[in-house]
One Martini backbone bead per residue (centre of mass of N, CA, C, O) as a GRO file, in nm:
protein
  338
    1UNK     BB    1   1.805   0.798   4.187
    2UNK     BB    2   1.986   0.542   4.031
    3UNK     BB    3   1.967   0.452   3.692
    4UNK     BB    4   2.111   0.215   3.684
    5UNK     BB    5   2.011   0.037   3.946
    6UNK     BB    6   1.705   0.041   3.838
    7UNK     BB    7   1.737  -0.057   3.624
    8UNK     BB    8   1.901  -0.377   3.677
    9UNK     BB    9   1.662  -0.444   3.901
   10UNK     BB   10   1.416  -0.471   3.703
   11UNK     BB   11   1.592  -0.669   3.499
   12UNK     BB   12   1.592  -0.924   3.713
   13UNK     BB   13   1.311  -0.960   3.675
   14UNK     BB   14   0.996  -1.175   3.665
   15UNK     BB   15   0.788  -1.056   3.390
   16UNK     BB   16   0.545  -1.237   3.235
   17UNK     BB   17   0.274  -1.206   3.114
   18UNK     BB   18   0.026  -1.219   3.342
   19UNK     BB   19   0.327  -1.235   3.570
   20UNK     BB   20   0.414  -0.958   3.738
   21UNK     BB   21   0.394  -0.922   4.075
   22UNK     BB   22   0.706  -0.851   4.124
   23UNK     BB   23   0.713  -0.562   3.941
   24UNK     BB   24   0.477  -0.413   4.040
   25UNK     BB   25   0.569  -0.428   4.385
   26UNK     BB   26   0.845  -0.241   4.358
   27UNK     BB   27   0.758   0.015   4.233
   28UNK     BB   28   0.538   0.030   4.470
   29UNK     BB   29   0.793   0.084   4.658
   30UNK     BB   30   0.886   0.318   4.451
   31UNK     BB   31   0.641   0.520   4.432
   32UNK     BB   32   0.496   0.612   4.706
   33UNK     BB   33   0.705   0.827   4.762
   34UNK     BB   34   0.587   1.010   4.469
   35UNK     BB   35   0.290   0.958   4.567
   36UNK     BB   36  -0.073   0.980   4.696
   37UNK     BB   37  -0.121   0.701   4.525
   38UNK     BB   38  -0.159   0.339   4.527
   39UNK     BB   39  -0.280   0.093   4.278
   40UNK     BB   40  -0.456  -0.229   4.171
   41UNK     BB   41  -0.570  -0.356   3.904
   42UNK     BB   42  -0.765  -0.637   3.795
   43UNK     BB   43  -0.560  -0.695   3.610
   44UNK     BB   44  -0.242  -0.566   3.767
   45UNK     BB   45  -0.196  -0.284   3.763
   46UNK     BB   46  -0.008   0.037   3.815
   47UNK     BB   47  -0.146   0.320   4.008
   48UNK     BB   48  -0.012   0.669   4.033
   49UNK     BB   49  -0.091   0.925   4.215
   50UNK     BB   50  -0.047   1.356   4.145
   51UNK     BB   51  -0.140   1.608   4.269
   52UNK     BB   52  -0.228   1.906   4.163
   53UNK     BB   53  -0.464   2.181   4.026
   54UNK     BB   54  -0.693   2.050   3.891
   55UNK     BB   55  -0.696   2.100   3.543
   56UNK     BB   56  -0.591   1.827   3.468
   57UNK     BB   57  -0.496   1.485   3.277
   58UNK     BB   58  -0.232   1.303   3.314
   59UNK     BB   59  -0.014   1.028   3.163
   60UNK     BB   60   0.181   0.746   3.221
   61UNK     BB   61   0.265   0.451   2.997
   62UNK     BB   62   0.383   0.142   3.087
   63UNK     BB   63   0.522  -0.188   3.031
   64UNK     BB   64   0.596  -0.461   3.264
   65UNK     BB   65   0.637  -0.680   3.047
   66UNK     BB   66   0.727  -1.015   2.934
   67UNK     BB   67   0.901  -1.276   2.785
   68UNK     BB   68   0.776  -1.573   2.754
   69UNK     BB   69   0.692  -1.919   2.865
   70UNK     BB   70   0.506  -2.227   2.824
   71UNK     BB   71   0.443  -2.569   2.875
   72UNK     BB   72   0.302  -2.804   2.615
   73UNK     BB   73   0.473  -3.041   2.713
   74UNK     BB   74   0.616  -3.374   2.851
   75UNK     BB   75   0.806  -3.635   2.847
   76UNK     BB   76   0.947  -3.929   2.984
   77UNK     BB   77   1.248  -3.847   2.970
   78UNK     BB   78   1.299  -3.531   3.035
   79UNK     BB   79   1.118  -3.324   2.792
   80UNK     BB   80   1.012  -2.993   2.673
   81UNK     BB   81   0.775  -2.785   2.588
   82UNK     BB   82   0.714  -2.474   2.408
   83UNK     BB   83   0.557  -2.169   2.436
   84UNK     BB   84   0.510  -1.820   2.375
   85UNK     BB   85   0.541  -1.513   2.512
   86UNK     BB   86   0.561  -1.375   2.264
   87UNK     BB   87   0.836  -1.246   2.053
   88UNK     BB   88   1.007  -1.482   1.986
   89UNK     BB   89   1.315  -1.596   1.864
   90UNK     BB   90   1.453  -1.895   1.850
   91UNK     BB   91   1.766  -1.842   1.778
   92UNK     BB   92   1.793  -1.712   2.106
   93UNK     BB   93   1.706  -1.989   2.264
   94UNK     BB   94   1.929  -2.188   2.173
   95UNK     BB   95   2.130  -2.233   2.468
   96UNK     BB   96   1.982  -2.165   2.713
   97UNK     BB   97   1.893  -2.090   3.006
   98UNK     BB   98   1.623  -2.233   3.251
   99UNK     BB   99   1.335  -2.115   3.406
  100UNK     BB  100   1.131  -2.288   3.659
  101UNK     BB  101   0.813  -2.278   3.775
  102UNK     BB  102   0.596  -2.434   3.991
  103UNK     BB  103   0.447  -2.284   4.181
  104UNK     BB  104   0.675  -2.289   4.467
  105UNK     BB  105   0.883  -2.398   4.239
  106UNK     BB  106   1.186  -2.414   4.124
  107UNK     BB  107   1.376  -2.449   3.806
  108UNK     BB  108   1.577  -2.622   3.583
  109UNK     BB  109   1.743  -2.562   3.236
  110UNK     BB  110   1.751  -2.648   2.879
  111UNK     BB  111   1.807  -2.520   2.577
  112UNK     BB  112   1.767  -2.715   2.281
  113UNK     BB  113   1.918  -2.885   1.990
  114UNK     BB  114   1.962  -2.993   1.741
  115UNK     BB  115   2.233  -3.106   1.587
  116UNK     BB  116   2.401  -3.074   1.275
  117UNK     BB  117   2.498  -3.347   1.241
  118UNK     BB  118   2.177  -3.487   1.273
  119UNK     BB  119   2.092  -3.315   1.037
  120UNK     BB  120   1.941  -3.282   0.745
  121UNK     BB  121   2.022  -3.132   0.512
  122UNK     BB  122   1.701  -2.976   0.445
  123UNK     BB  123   1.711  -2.901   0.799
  124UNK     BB  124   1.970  -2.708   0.776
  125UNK     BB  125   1.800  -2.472   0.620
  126UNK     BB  126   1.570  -2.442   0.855
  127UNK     BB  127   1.425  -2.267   1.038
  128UNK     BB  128   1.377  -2.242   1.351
  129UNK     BB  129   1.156  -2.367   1.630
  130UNK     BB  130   0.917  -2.499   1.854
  131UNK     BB  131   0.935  -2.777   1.771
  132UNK     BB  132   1.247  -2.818   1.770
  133UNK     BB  133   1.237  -2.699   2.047
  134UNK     BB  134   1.396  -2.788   2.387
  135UNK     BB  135   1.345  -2.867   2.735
  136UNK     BB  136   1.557  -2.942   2.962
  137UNK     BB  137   1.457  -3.136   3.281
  138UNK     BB  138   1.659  -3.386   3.364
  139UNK     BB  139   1.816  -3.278   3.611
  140UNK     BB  140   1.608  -3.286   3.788
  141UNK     BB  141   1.496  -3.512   3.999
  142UNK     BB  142   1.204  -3.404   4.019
  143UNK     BB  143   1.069  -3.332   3.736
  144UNK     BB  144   0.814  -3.492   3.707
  145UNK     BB  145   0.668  -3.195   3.882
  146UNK     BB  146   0.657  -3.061   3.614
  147UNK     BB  147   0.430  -2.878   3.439
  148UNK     BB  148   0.163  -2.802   3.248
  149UNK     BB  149   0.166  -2.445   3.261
  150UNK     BB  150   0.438  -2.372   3.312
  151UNK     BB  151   0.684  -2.100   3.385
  152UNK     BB  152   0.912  -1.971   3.160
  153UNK     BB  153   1.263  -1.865   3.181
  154UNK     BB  154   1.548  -1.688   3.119
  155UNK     BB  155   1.871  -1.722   3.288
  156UNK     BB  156   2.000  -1.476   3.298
  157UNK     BB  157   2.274  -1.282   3.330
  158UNK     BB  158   2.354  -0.986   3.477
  159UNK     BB  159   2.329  -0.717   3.429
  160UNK     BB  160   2.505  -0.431   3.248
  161UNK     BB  161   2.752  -0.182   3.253
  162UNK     BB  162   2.885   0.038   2.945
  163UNK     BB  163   2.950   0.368   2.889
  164UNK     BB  164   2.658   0.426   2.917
  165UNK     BB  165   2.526   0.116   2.887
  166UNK     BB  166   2.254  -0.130   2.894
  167UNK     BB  167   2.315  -0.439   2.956
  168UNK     BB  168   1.952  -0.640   2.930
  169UNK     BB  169   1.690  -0.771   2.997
  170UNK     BB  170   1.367  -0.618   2.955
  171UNK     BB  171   1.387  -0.332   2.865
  172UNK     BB  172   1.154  -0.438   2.709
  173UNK     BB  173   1.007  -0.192   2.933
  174UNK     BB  174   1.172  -0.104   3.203
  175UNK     BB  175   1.295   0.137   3.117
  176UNK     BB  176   1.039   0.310   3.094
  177UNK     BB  177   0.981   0.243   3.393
  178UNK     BB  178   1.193   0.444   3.475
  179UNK     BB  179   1.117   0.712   3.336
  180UNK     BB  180   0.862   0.758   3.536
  181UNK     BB  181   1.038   0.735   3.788
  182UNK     BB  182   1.157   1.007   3.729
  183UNK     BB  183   0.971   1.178   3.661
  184UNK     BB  184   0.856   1.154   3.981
  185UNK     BB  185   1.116   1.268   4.099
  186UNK     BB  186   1.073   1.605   3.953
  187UNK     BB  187   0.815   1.642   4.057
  188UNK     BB  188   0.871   1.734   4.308
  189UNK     BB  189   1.018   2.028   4.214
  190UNK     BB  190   0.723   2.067   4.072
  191UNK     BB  191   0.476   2.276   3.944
  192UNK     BB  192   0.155   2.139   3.873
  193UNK     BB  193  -0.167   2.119   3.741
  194UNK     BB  194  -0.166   1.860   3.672
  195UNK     BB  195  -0.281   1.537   3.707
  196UNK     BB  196  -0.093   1.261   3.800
  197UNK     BB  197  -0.020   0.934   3.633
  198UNK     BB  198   0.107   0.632   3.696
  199UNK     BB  199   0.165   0.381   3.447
  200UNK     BB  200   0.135   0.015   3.490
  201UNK     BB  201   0.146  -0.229   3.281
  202UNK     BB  202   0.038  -0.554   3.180
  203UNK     BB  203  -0.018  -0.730   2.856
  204UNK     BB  204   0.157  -0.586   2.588
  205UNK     BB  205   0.272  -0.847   2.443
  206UNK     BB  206  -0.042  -0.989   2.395
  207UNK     BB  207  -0.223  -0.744   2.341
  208UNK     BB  208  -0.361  -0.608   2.660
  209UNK     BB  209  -0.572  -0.448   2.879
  210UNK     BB  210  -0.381  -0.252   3.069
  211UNK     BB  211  -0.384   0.021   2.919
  212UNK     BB  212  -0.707   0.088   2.853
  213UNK     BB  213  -0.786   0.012   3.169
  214UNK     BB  214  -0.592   0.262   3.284
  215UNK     BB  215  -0.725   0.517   3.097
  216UNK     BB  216  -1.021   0.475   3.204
  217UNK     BB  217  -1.015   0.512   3.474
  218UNK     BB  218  -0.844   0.803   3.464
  219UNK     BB  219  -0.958   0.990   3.282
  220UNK     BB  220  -0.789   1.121   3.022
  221UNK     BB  221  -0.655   1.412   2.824
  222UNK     BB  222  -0.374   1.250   2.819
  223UNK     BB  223  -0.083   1.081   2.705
  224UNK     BB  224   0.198   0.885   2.749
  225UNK     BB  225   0.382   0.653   2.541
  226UNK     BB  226   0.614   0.428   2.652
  227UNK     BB  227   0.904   0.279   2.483
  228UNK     BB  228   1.040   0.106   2.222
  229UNK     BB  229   1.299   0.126   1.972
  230UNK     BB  230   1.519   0.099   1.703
  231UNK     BB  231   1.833   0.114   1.747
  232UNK     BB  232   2.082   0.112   1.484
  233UNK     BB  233   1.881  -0.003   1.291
  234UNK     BB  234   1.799  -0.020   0.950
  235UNK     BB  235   1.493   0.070   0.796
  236UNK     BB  236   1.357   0.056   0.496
  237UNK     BB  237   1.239   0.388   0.443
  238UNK     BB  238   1.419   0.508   0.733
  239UNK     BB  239   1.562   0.644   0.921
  240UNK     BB  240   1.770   0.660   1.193
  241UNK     BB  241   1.801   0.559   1.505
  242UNK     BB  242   1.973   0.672   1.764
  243UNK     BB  243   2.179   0.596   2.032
  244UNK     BB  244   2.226   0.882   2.230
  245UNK     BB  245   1.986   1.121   2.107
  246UNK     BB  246   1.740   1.043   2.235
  247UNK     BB  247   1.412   1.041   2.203
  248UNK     BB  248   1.148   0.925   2.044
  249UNK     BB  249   0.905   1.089   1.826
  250UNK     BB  250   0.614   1.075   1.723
  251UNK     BB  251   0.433   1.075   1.409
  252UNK     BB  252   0.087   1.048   1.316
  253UNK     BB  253  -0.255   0.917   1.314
  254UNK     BB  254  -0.161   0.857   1.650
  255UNK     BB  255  -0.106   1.160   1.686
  256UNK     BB  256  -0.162   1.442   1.876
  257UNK     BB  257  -0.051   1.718   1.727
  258UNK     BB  258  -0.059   1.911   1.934
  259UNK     BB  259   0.095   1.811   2.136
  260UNK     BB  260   0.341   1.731   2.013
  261UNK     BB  261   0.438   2.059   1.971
  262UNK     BB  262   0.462   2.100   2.260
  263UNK     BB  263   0.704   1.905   2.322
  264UNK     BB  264   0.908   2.013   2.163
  265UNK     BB  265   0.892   2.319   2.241
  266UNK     BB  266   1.004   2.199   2.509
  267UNK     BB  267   1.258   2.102   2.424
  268UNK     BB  268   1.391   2.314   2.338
  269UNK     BB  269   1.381   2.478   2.587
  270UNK     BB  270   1.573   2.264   2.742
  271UNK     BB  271   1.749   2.125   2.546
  272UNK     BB  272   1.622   1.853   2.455
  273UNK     BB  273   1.709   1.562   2.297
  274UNK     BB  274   1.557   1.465   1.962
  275UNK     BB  275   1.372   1.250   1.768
  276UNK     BB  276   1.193   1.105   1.483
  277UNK     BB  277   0.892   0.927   1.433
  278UNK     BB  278   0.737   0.755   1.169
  279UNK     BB  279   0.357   0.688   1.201
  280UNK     BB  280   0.149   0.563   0.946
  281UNK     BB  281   0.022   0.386   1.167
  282UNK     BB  282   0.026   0.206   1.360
  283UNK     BB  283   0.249   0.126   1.632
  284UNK     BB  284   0.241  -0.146   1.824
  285UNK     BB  285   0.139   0.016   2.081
  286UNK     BB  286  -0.068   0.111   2.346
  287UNK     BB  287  -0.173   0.337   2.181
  288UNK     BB  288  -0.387   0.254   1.975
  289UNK     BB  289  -0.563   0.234   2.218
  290UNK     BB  290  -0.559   0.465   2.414
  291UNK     BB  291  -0.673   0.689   2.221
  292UNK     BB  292  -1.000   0.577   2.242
  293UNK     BB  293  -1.049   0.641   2.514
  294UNK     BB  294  -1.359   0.717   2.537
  295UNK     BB  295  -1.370   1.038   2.386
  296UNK     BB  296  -1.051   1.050   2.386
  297UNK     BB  297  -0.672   1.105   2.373
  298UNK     BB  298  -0.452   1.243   2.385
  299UNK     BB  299  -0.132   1.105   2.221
  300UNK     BB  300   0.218   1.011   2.296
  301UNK     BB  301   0.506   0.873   2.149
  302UNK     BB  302   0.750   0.768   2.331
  303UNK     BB  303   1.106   0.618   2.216
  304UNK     BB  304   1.355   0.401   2.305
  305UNK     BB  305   1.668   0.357   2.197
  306UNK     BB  306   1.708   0.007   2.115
  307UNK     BB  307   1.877  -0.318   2.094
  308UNK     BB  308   1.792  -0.616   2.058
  309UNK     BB  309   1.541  -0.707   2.039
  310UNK     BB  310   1.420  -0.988   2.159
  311UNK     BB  311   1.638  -1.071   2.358
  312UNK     BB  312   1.866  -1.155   2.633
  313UNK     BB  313   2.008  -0.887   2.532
  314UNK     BB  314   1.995  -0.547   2.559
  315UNK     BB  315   2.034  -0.167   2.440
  316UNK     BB  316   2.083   0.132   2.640
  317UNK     BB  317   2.062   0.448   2.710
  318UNK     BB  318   2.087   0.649   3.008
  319UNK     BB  319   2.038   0.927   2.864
  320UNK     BB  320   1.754   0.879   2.750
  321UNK     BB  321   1.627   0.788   2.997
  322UNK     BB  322   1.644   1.068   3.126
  323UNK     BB  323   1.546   1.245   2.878
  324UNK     BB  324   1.254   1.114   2.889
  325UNK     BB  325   1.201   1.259   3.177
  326UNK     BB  326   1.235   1.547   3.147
  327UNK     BB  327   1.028   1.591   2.885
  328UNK     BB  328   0.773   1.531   3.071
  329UNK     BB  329   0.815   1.733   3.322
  330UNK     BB  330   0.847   1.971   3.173
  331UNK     BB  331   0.535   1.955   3.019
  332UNK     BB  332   0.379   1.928   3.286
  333UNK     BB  333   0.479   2.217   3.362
  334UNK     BB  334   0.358   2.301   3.068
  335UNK     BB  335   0.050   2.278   3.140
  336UNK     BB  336  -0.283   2.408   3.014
  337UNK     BB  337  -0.596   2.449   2.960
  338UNK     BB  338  -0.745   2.476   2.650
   0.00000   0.00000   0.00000
């Protein structure tokens, strides 16, 4: 498979948390080939299973949903108001276009603000929220007909490659969802001990059941959690993680140390370039949840390098992406019985 094609194909579809289901059926339909059974549990979530030779399971889990609004209000003139699914920056959403659910009916919108010209001194100081930002509903002949509770997405144009690099929505976190698939694609013509679990989970943005409900049924030894971190940008008291550099390795009180150990030792073994990224506390992804379930699992956060997180264009470079399916692969192919 195409890797760049994966990409674009993934981020084109609109899957915000709790409402993934468009999202989970097209992986689940390029799963089924890499994998000896598929099903989706009571969350939403898509697992796939690969016999290995029963020596123990290993997981991989990454999240499909992704941010959206949901509609708060609508005033009698066609314009409505927005609440968020997850963590959106207002600032990145006032003028762009965008995509009203409503049952079986798709709409159309535009998110507005206050011009500047009519904002008063005091006002033009203040960060925008959601209470001044308005969704233009009014294009619509039928507007009448969306509801409160009907579900927005912004109408990004399709994301595009450039230079090996792919610019679009909601990589954060379909990016991940590639690399499982590629890690499935290589584990095809590879022998190996462990039973491999293939996870696709869901509300990972607003911190959701998907993903420690889908390694509490898989009884994992194992996992890895795949997501995106900041990469190109420097955060105060931490090296820079950079773009086309490899996955960052987390390592820190919620990760696994010798797995860990045993990953690096991968990584240098097949010369595959990775970074470091230290995580003193909890790390804001599904590992927190998964490493507790049942009795305990071993579990290594891997981050692929993204800029822009939560707006409406992000950027990864594509050989993160193979990179990160690599390091997983030869993992689970050298991966024993302790």
């Amino acid at each position: 498979m195409n890797t760049k094609e994966l990409l674009l194909k993934l981020t084109s579809l609109h899957g915000p948390s709790g409402y993934e289901d468009k999202v989970v059926e097209e992986i689940k339909n390029i799963m089924k080939n890499y994998s000896d059974e598929c099903f989706i549990t009571k969350i939403g979530s898509l697992i796939c299973t690969k016999k290995g030779k029963g020596k123990g399971r290993i997981g991989l889990l990454a999240h499909v949903d992704q941010l959206g609004f949901v509609i708060s209000k609508i005033n009698d003139q066609g314009y409505a108001y927005v609440a968020s699914i997850g963590g959106w920056d207002p600032k990145v959403v006032a003028g762009q276009r965008a995509v009203i659910y409503s049952g079986e009916k798709v709409f159309k919108g535009i998110f507005g603000f206050l011009a500047p010209h009519l904002q008063k001194p005091q006002e033009r100081k203040l960060m925008p929220n959601f209470d001044g930002l308005f969704l233009d509903i009014s294009m619509n002949a039928n507007w009448n007909e969306i509801k409160v509770g009907d579900i927005v997405m912004l109408d990004s144009v399709d994301g595009f490659e450039s230079n090996n690099f792919i610019f679009a929505p909601a990589l954060d976190n379909r990016a991940s969802c590639v690399s499982i698939i590629k890690t499935a694609e290589i584990l095809q013509k590879i022998n190996h001990s462990y039973d491999v679990f293939f996870i696709f989970s869901t509300q990972e943005e607003i911190g959701g059941p998907g993903a420690p409900t889908s390694a509490y049924f898989s009884d994992l030894d194992y996992a890895f959690v795949i997501d995106v971190t900041h990469g190109d940008e420097k955060i105060p008291g931490y090296s820079k993680i950079e773009i086309n550099k490899g996955p960052a390795l987390g390592f820190g009180p919620v990760i696994d140390k010798e797995f860990h150990k045993k990953i690096r030792d991968v990584a240098k073994k097949y010369n595959i370039n990775f970074q470091l990224e230290p995580i003193p506390r909890n790390s804001g992804t599904d590992t927190d949840a998964v490493q507790l379930v049942r009795k305990g699992i071993s579990t290594q956060l891997i981050s692929i390098p993204l800029r822009y997180m939560h707006t409406p264009f992000e950027k990864i470079s594509i050989n993160d992406v193979e990179n990160t399916a690599k390091l997983m692969a030869f993992t689970i192919a050298e991966m024993e019985v302790q």
